[in-house]
C-alpha positions in Angstrom: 6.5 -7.7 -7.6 8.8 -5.3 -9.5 11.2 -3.2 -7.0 9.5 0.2 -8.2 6.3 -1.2 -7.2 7.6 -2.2 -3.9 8.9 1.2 -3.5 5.8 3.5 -4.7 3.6 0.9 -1.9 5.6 1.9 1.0 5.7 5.3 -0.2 1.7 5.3 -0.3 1.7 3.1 3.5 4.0 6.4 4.8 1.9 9.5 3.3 -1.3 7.7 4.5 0.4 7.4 7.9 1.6 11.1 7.3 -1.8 12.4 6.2 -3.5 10.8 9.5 -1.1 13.0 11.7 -2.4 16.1 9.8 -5.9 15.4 10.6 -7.0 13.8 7.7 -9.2 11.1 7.5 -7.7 8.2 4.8 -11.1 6.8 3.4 -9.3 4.6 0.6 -6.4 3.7 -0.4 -5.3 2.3 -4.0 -8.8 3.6 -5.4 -9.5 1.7 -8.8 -12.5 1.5 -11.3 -12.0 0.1 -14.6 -8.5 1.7 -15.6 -8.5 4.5 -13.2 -6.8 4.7 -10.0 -6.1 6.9 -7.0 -3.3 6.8 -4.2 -4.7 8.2 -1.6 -8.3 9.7 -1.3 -8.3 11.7 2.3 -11.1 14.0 3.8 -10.7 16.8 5.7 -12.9 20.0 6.3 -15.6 18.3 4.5 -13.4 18.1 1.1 -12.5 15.1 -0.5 -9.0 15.1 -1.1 -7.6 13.5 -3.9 -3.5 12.6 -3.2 -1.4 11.2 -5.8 1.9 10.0 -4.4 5.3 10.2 -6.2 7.8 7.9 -4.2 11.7 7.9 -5.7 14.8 6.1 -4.2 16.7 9.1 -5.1 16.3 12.3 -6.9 19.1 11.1 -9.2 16.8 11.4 -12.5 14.8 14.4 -11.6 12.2 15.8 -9.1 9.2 13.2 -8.5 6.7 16.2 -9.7 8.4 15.6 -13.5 5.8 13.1 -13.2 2.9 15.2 -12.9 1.9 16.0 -16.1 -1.2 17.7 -18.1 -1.9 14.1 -19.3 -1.5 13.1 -15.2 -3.9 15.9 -14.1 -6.1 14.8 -16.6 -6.5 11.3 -15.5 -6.5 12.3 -11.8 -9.6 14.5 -12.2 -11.6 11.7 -14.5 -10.7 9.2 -11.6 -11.9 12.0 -9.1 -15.2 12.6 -11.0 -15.5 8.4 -11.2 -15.2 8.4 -7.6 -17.4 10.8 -6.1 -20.4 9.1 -8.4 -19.9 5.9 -7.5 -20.1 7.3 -3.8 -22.8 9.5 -5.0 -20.5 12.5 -2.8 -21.0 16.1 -3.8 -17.8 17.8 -1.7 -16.1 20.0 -2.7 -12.4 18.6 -3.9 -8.6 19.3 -3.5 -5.7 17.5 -5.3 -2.9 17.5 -3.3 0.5 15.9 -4.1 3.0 14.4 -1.7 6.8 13.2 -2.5 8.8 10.9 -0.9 12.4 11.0 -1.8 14.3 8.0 -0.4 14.3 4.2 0.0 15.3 3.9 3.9 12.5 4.4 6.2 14.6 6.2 8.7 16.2 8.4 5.9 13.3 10.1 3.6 12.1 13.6 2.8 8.8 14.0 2.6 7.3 16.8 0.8 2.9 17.7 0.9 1.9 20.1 -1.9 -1.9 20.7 -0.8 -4.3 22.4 -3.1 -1.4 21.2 -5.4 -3.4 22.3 -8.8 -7.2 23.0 -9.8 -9.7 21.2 -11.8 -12.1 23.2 -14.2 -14.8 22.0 -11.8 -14.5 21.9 -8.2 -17.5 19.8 -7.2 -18.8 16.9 -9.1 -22.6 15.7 -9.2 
């Protein structure tokens, strides 16, 4: 496996661990139907909570949120409507965003951006 892949899985193993001491329940994680895919999806308050994770070794080349895109936001809501039909769920949702900065367990910043934008719809049917 490539080294950015081994990087952007431990970055998803610590924001789930992260997310669990907030309170949130993790109910997948690496989410995929045909070509869509979610990080983390989380509940809390009765919300489904859709996280993508951005996980750098350094912020060298930028801010990890340079990756969150209209074309990202895009994606992240299709995949969000894909999974709550094939769950059949009708919560309300959040996308939240969480950054991890660093490649040495004991040395990372971690950064949560709840609520982190809005989709046109907030519930899906």
């Amino acid at each position: 496996m490539a080294l950015h892949n081994d990087i952007g899985k431990m970055g998803e193993q610590i924001a789930a661990k992260y997310l669990i001491t907030k309170g949130y329940i993790i109910r997948n994680v690496n989410w995929r139907i045909n070509r869509l895919e979610i990080d983390i999806v989380a509940e809390k308050n009765n919300r489904i909570i859709i996280v993508e994770v951005k996980t750098r070794s350094s912020d060298k080349f930028g801010s990890p949120l340079d990756a969150i895109t209209r074309e990202k936001i895009s994606y992240l809501v299709r995949a969000a409507k894909a999974y709550l039909n094939s769950y059949r769920l009708s919560h309300e949702v959040q996308f939240d965003v969480i950054t991890i900065i660093g490649n040495d367990i004991n040395n990372i910043k971690i950064e949560h951006i709840e609520d982190a934008f809005r989709a046109p719809l907030r519930t899906y049917r």
